[in-house]
C-alpha positions as CSV (number, residue, x, y, z in Angstrom):
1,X,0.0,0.0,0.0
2,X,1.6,3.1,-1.1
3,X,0.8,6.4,-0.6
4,X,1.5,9.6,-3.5
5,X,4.7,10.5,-2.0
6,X,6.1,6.9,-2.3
7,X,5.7,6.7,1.2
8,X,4.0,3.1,2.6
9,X,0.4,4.1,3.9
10,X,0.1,4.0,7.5
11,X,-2.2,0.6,7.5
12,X,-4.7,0.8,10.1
13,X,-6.8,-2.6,11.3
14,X,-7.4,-5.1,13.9
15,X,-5.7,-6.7,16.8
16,X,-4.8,-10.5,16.9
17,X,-2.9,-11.9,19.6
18,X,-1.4,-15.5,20.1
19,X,-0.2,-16.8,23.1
20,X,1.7,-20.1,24.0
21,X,2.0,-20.6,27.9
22,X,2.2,-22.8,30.6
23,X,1.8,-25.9,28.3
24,X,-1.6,-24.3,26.6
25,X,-1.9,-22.0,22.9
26,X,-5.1,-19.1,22.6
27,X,-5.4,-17.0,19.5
28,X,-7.9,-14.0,19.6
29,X,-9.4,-11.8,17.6
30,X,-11.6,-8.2,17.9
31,X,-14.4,-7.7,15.6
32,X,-14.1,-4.8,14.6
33,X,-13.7,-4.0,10.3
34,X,-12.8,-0.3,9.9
35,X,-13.1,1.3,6.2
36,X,-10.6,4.7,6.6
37,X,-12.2,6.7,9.7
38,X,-15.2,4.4,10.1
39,X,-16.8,1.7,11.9
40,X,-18.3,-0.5,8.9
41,X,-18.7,-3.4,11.6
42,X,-18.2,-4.7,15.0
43,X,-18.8,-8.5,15.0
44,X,-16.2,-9.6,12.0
45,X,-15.1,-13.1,12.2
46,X,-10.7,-13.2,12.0
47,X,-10.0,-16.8,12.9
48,X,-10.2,-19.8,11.4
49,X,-9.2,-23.4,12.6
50,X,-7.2,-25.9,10.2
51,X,-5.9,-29.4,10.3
52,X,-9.3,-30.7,12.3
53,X,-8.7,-28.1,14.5
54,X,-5.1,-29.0,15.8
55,X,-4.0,-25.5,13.6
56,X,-5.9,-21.8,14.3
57,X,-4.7,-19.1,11.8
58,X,-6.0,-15.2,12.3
59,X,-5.3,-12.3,9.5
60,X,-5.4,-8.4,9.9
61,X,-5.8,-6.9,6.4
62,X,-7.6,-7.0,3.6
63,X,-10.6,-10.3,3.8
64,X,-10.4,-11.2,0.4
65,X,-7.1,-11.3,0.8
66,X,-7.0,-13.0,4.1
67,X,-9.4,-15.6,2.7
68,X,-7.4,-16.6,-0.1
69,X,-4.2,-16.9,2.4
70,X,-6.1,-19.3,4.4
71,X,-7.0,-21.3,1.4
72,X,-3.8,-21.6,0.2
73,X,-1.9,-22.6,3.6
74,X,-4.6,-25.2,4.4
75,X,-3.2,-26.5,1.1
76,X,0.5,-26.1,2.1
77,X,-1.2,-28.0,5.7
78,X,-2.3,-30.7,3.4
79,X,1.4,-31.3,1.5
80,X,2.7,-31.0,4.6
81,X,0.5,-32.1,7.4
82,X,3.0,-32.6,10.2
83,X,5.7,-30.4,9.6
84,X,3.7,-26.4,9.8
85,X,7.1,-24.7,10.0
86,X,7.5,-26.1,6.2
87,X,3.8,-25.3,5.6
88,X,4.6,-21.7,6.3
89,X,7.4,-21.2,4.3
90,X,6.2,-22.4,1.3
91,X,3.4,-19.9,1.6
92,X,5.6,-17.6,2.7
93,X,7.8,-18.4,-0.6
94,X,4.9,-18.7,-2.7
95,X,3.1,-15.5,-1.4
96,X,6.3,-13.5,-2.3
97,X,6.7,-15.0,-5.9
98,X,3.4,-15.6,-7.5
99,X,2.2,-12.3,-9.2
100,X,-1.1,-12.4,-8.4
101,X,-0.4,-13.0,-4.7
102,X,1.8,-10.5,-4.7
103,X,-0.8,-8.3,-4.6
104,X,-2.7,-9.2,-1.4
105,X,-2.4,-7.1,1.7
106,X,-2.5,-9.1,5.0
107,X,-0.5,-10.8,7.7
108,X,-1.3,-13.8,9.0
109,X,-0.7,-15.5,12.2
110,X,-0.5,-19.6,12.7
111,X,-0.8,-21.5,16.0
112,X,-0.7,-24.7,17.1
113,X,-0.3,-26.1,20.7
114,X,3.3,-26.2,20.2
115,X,4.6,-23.4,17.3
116,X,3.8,-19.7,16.5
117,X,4.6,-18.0,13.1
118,X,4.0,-14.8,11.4
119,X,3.9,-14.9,7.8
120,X,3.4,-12.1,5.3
121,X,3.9,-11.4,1.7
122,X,7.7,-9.9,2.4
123,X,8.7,-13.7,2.8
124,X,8.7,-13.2,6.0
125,X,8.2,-16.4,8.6
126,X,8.5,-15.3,12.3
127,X,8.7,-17.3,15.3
128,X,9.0,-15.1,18.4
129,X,11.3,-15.9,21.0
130,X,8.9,-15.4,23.7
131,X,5.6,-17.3,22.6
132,X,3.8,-13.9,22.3
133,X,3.0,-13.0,18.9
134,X,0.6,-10.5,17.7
135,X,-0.5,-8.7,14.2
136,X,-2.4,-5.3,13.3
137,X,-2.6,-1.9,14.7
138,X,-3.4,-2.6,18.3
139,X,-0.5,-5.6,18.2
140,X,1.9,-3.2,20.4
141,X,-0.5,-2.7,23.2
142,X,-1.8,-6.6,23.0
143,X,2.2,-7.5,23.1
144,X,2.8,-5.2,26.0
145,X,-0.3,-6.7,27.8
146,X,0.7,-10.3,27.4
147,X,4.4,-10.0,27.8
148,X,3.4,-8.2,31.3
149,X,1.0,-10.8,32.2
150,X,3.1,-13.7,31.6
151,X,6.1,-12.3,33.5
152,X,3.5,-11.2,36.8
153,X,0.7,-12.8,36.1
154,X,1.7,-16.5,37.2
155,X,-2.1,-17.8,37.7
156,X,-3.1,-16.9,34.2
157,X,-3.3,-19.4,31.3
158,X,-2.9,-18.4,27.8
159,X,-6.5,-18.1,27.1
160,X,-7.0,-15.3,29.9
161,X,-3.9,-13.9,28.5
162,X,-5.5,-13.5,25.3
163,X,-8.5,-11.9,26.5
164,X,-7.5,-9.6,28.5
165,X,-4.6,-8.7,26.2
166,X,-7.2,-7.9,23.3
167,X,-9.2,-6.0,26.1
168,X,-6.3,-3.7,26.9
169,X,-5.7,-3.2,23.5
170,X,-9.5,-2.2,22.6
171,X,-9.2,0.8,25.2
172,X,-6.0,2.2,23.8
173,X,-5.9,1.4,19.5
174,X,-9.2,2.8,18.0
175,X,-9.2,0.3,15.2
176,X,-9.8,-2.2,17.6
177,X,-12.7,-3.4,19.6
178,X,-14.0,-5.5,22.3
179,X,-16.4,-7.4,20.8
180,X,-13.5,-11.1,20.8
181,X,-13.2,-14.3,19.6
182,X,-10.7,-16.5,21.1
183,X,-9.8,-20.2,19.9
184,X,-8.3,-22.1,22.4
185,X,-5.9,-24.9,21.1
């Protein structure tokens, strides 16, 4: 997305936040779709389980775009069906050389019980060091949140991690909203 100047547009959009801790994985989702400086609607649905539910992937971008992703690594989940690190990168790989994928504007974020990855149409395949991993405009108040929570916050499992992260997010980033969805793997 590129603005007149040459400049990237600022990209404003949801929250998603995964969490692996204490033996447990949650990925969550707000609802809220914004189209520039409004509120088209508040009960959008970001997630999506894979692999009979053993794999949960969210987006933050553009739903066509998001949809398609998802298509295409269930496939990648299909070639591959126990090794979701390969899966990744060749989406990852493929996202970054097909032309027509090229084109899409979204980041994704894949969980299982045991792995979390970023994966975006740079090539980019992210695992984070800390098992806190989130996408879109609120994802620096979510990250805050969680990493705070699981470093004080002993009595929390990833799920309540999640939830509240996304609610701390939805008071501070005003493309994000309280309305969640949380998968709990």
């Amino acid at each position: 997305m590129k603005q007149n100047n040459g400049m990237p547009a600022v990209r404003r959009s949801t929250t998603v936040l995964a969490v692996r801790h204490k033996n447990q994985c949650a990925i969550g989702a707000d609802g809220q779709v914004s189209f520039d400086d409004t509120i088209m609607k508040a009960t959008a649905d970001k997630l999506r389980t894979l692999a009979d539910g053993k794999v949960a992937v969210g987006f933050a971008g553009g739903v066509a775009d998001a949809l398609t992703l998802f298509d295409r690594f269930e496939e990648k989940l299909r070639i591959h069906p126990r090794d979701i690190r390969r899966a990744a990168v060749e989406l990852a790989k493929e996202w970054r050389m097909d032309r027509a994928l090229r084109r899409l504007e979204a980041l994704l974020v894949v969980a299982t019980r045991k792995e979390l990855f970023l994966i975006s149409g740079q090539g980019d395949v992210i695992e984070p060091d800390d098992g806190i991993l989130a996408i879109g405009s609120g994802a620096p108040y979510a990250t805050a949140a969680a990493r705070a929570m699981v470093r004080h916050g002993k009595a929390m499992d990833a799920q309540s991690i999640v939830i509240e992260g996304l609610q701390i997010a939805a008071e501070i980033c005003v493309y994000t909203n309280d309305n969640l969805q949380v998968i709990k793997l």
